[in-house]
Residue, then its C-alpha position, 0 to 999 in steps of 0.5 A: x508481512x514484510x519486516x519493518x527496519x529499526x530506527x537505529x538501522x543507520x550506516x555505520x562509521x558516521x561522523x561524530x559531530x554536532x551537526x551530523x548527531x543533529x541530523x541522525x536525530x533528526x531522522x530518527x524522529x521523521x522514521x518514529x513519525x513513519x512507523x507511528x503513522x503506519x500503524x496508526x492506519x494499520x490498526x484503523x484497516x484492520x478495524x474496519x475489516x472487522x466492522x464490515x465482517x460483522x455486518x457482512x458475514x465475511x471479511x474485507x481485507x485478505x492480508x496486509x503487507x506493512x514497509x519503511x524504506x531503509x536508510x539506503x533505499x531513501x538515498x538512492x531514491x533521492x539521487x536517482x530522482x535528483x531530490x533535495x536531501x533535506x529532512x524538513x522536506x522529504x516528506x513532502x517529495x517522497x510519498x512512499x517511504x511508508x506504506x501498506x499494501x492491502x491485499x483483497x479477493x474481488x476488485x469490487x472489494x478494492x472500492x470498498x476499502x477505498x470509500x471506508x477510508x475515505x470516511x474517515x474523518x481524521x485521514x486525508x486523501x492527498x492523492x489518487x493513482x487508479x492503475x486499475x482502470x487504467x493500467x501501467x503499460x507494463x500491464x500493472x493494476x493497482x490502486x495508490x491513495x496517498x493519505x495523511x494520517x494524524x500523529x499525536x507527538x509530545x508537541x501535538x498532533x502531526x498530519x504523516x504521510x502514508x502510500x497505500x495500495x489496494x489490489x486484488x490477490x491475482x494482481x499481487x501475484x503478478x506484481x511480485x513476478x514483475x517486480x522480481x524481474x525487474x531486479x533479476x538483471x542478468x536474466x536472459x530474453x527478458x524483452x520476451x518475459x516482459x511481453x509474456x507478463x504483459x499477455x498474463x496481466x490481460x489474462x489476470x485482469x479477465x480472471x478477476x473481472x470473472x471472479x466478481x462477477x460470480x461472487x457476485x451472482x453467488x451472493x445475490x442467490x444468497x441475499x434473495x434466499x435468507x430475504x424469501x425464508x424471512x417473509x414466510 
């Protein structure tokens, strides 16, 4: 699980003025909103995990991964994206800073989350990026909702924005190489890893389709089994 930051993890030595305490406060404010939020569909995942185990006989959801971007992380976004550092309208140019990634085992499973969230009748999907069915060039897979989830503040209820990815344990396997390449600079022939990675996303996404398809077979022997051993 990855470690969510404190509210008060803010760089030090701020000016110590009304305007700025305004504006930590501010931000404070839009973090707790975050980690609520998170939560909030944290708790929701896990719940309908439970729900389909009861009904299936095994679980949905392999593992959860939770993460707020640090105060240095939203920055850099901001000035490698050229975005407006404006705390009323953050929210609504930057999408990822909470998120939570599910880990499932079958790409089919990856649906099946996919349609129980968007049951939900107090979660919104505001966006979706399928980077299973049509993968990033780099041999990505992935599937991204942008969700608004309710926060029930003292002044009422607030709609907070949360990225969600929903991928298979083999593409989070290779994702977590990729993405430590992508931030290993000084390693040597990495137009060579690139392409290597590349080659292994084919042979992961072979692997998965694979997978489901006996898991598939598996459970269909199963279902005809326990259906013949009720009608004797």
């Amino acid at each position: 699980m990855v470690r969510v930051r404190s509210q008060d993890d803010l760089p030090a030595n701020l000016p110590n003025n009304p305007a700025t305490l305004e504006a930590i406060d501010q931000f404070r404010q839009m973090m707790l909103n975050y980690r609520s939020a998170m939560r909030v569909l944290q708790t929701k995942i896990e719940y309908l995990d439970q729900e389909y185990k009861i009904q299936n006989g095994h679980s949905l959801v392999d593992s959860l991964q939770t993460r707020i971007k640090s105060p240095e992380s939203i920055v850099e976004k901001v000035q490698r994206k050229h975005l407006d550092f404006n705390l009323n309208t953050l929210p609504q140019e930057m999408h990822d800073i909470a998120g939570i990634r599910v880990i499932v085992r079958f790409e089919d499973d990856i649906t099946a989350v996919e349609h129980r969230l968007a049951k939900q009748p107090d979660v919104r999907i505001l966006k979706r990026k399928d980077y299973v069915t049509h993968p990033k060039p780099n041999g990505y897979r992935s599937l991204h909702l942008i969700l608004a989830v309710p926060v029930y503040l003292a002044a009422g209820k607030k709609e907070v924005i949360v990225e969600v990815q929903i991928r298979t344990i083999a593409m989070n396997f290779w994702a977590s190489l990729e993405h430590e390449l992508n931030y290993k600079k000084q390693i040597s022939h990495q137009a060579e890893l690139r392409q290597e990675l590349l080659r292994k996303a084919d042979m992961v996404h072979q692997l998965d389709h694979d997978m489901n398809a006996i898991k598939n077979q598996i459970r269909a022997e199963s279902n005809r089994n326990v259906n013949g051993s009720e009608t004797d």
